[in-house]
Every structure is written in C-alpha cells, then in structure tokens.
C-alpha positions as CSV (number, residue, x, y, z in Angstrom):
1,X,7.9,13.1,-1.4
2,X,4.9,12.5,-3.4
3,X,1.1,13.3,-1.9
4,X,-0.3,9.9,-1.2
5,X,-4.0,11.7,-1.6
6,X,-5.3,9.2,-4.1
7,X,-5.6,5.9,-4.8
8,X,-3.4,5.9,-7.8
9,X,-0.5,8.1,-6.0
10,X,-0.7,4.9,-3.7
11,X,-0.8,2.6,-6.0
12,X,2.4,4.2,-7.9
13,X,4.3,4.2,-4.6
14,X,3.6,0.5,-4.0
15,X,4.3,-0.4,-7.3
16,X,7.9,1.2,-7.5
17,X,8.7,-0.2,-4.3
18,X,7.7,-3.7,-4.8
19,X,9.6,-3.3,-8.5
20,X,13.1,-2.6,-6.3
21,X,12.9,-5.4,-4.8
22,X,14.5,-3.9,-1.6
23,X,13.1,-4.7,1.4
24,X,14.2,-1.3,2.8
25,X,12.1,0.7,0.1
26,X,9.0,-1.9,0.6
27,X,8.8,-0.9,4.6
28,X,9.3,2.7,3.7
29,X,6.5,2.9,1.2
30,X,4.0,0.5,3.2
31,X,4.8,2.9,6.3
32,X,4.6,5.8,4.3
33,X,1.1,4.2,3.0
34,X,-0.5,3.8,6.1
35,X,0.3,7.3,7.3
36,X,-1.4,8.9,4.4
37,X,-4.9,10.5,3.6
38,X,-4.6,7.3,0.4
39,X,-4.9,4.4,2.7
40,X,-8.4,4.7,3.3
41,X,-9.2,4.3,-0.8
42,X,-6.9,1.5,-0.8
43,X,-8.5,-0.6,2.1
44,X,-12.0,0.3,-0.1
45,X,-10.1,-1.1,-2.7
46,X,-9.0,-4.0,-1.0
47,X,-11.8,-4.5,1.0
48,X,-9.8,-4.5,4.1
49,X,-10.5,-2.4,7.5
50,X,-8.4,0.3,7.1
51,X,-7.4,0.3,11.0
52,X,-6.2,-3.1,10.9
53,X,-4.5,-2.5,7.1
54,X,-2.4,0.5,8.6
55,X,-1.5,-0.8,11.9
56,X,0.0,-4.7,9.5
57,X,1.7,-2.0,7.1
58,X,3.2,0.1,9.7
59,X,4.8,-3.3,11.5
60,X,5.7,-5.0,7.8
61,X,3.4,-7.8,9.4
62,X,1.2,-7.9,6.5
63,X,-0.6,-11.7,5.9
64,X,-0.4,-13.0,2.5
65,X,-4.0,-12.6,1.7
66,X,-3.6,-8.9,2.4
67,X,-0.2,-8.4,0.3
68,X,-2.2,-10.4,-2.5
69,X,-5.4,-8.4,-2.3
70,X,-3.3,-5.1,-2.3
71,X,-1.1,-6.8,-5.2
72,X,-4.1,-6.9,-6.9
73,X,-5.6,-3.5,-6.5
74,X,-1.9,-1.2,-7.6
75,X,-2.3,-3.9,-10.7
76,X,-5.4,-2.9,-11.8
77,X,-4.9,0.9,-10.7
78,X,-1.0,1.1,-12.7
79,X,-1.3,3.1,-16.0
C-alpha cells in the first residue's frame, strides 16, 4: 500500500480508482483517503472541511459538488 502523505500520492490513488471504474476499488480508495495523513491537503485543495470530507468518504455518501470539486483537484494534481 502506497503512503497517502501527499497530495499527489492522493490524488494518484483517486485517479486509478475512478479509472477502474469499479465501485469496489472507488470505496476502498476514498476510505483509504480519509484515513490518511493526505486528506487534510486535499480538503485545502478542495476547499472542503476536512472533518466533514472524511466522515462522506468513509460512508461513500459523497454529494456531487464534493465528488466534482475533488474531480477537479486529482485533475489538476495528475502528471
């Protein structure tokens, strides 16, 4: 398992997850998001709380404004 310590390492696990387009993968890695030291740079990111961010990510009860605001920060953050 990768070290979700940066914004980039989270960005990079979103990204491949969303890409597989399986739903199984996408809960793992928004879980695995919210539990790690990276959620706090993506919420800055996203300019979301970061309470609220990883309590929606942990439930896969994210609203679409979120998903499209965190869309758009792995976009601008992929290589």
């Amino acid at each position: 398992m990768t070290e979700l310590n940066t914004l980039e390492a989270v960005a990079a696990c979103l990204a491949e997850a969303f890409e597989s387009g399986n739903p199984d993968a996408m809960a793992a890695a928004l879980a695995q998001v919210a539990d790690s030291p990276g959620l706090a740079s993506l919420a800055a990111a996203a300019n979301l709380p970061s309470a609220p961010l990883a309590e929606a990510m942990r439930a896969g009860e994210m609203s679409l404004d979120t998903t499209l605001a965190i869309m758009k920060v792995i976009d601008l953050h992929m290589p």
